[in-house]
C-alpha positions in Angstrom: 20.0 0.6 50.1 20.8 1.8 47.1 18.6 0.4 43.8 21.5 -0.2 41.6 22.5 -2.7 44.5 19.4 -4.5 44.4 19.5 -4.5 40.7 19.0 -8.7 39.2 18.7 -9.7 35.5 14.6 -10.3 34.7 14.0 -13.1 32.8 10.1 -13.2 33.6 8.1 -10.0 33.2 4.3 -8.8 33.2 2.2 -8.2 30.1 2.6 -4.5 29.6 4.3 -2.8 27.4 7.3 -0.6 28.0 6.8 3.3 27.0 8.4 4.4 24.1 10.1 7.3 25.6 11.3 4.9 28.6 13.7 3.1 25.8 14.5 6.0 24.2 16.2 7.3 27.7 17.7 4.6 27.9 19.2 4.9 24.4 20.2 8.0 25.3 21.9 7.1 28.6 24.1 4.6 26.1 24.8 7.3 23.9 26.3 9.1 26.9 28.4 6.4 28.6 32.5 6.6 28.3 33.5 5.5 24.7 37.3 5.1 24.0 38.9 8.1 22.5 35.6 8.9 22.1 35.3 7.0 19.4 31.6 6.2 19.7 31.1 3.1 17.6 27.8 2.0 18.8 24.3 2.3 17.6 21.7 1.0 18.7 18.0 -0.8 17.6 15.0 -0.8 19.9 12.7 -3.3 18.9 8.9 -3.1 20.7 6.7 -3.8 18.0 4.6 -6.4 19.5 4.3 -8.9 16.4 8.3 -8.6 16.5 9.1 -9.6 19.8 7.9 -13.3 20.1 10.5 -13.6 16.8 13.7 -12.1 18.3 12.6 -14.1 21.5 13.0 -17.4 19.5 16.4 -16.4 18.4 18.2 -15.2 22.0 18.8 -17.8 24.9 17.0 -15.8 28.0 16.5 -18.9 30.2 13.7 -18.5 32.9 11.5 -20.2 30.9 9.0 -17.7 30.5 4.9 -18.2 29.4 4.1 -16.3 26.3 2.9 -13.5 28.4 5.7 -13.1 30.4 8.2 -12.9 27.5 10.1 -9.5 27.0 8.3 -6.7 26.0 11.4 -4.5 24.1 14.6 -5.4 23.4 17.2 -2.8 22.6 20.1 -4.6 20.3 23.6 -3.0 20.9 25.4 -2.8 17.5 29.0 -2.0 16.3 29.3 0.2 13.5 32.6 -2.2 11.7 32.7 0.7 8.9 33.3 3.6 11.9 35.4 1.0 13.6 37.9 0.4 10.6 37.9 4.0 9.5 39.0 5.2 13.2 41.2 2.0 13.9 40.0 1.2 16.8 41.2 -1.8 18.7 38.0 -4.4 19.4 38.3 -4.4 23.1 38.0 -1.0 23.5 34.7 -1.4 21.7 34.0 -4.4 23.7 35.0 -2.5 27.1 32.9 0.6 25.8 29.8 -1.8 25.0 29.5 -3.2 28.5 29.2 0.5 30.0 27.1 1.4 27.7 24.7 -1.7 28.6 25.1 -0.8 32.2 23.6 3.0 31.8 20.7 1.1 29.6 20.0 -1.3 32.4 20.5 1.4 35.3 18.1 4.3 33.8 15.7 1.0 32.8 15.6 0.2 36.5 14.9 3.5 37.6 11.9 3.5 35.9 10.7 0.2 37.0 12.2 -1.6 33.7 13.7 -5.3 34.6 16.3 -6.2 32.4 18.1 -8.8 30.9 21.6 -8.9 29.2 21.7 -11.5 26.5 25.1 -12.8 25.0 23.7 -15.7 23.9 21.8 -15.3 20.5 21.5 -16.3 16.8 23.4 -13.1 14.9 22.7 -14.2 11.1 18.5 -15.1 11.9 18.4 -11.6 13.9 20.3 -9.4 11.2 18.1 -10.4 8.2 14.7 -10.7 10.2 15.5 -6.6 11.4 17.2 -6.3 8.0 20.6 -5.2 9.5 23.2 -4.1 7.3 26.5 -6.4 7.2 28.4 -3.1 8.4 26.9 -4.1 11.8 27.5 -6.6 14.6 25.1 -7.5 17.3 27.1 -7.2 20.7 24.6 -8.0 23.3 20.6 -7.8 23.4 18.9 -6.1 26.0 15.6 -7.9 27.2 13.5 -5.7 29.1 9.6 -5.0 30.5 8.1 -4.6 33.9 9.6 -7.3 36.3 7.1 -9.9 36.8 9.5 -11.7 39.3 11.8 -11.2 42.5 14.8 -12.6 42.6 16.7 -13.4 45.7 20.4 -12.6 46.7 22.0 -15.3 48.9 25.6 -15.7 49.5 27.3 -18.2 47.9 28.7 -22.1 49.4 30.8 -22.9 47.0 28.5 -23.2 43.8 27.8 -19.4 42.1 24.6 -21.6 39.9 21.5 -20.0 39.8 18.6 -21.8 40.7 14.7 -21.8 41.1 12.8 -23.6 43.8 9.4 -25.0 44.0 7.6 -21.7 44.4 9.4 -20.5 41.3 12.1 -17.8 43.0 14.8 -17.1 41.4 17.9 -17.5 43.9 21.3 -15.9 42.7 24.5 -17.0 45.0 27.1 -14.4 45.1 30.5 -14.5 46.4 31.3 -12.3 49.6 32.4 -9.2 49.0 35.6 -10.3 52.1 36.4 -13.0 49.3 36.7 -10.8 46.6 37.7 -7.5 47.8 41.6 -6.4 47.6 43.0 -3.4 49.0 46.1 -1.8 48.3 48.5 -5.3 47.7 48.1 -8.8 48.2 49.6 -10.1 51.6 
């Protein structure tokens, strides 16, 4: 089975750093993903210095509850270029739409390398932009966690609740609907 199908978001990884040139690919794979019009309004930030990390952790909401050591070890920060965005007129969910393929190359060429990942929504803009002195021209869209997984999350079909949950030996269980419940084909009967 394919990788990208086993693919989970990490929240709990192992104390080694992430190469360099591993987050620059995935950079790269962003850079390449469909943009609208092609108006390529993203940049992005990696951040793996390693007295930085423990201070963009305090200001994202990765859950997992992770020991010092098992924080993140990079985060790539996906940024909208407002000036680019105004100058081009482009319409924010394109942007938006653009983003979340971007992310998805990030996390897919991460995982291929043996990178876990985490997408983060949830995180404190204002502390992040001045700590990484971020211009105001910039918004933060989404923050990448990543390092070598330190954890295995389990699949399990869902039974009515889709909440994630840990048990006593610490796995992480994911439900997911069945693909019968949410697959469509052609019309609705």
């Amino acid at each position: 089975m394919s990788l990208k199908i086993h693919r989970r978001s990490i929240k709990l990884f192992k104390s080694k750093p992430v190469p360099y040139d591993v987050l620059e690919k995935c950079v790269n794979a962003a850079r390449l993903a469909p943009s609208g019009r092609n108006r390529q309004l993203l940049e992005y930030m990696i951040i793996d210095e390693e007295l930085l990390l423990p201070k963009v952790f305090d200001n994202v909401g990765i859950g997992g509850d992770p020991s010092t050591e098992q924080m993140p070890k990079a985060y790539i920060l996906s940024l909208i270029n407002t000036d680019l965005e105004k100058e081009l007129q482009a319409r924010r969910i394109v942007t938006i739409y653009g983003d979340g393929m971007a992310v998805e190359n990030m996390i897919l060429v991460a995982l291929e390398q043996g990178i876990g990942s985490c997408p983060i929504m949830n995180f404190k803009e204002k502390e992040l932009k001045q700590m990484l002195n971020i211009p105001g021209r910039y918004e933060i869209t989404l923050v990448l966690a990543l390092g070598y997984p330190d954890e295995h999350p389990v699949v399990e079909v869902s039974h009515g609740s889709i909440q994630n949950w840990r048990d006593k030996n610490g796995v992480h269980h994911i439900p997911k609907r069945k693909l019968e419940d949410i697959r469509h084909r052609n019309k609705f009967p």
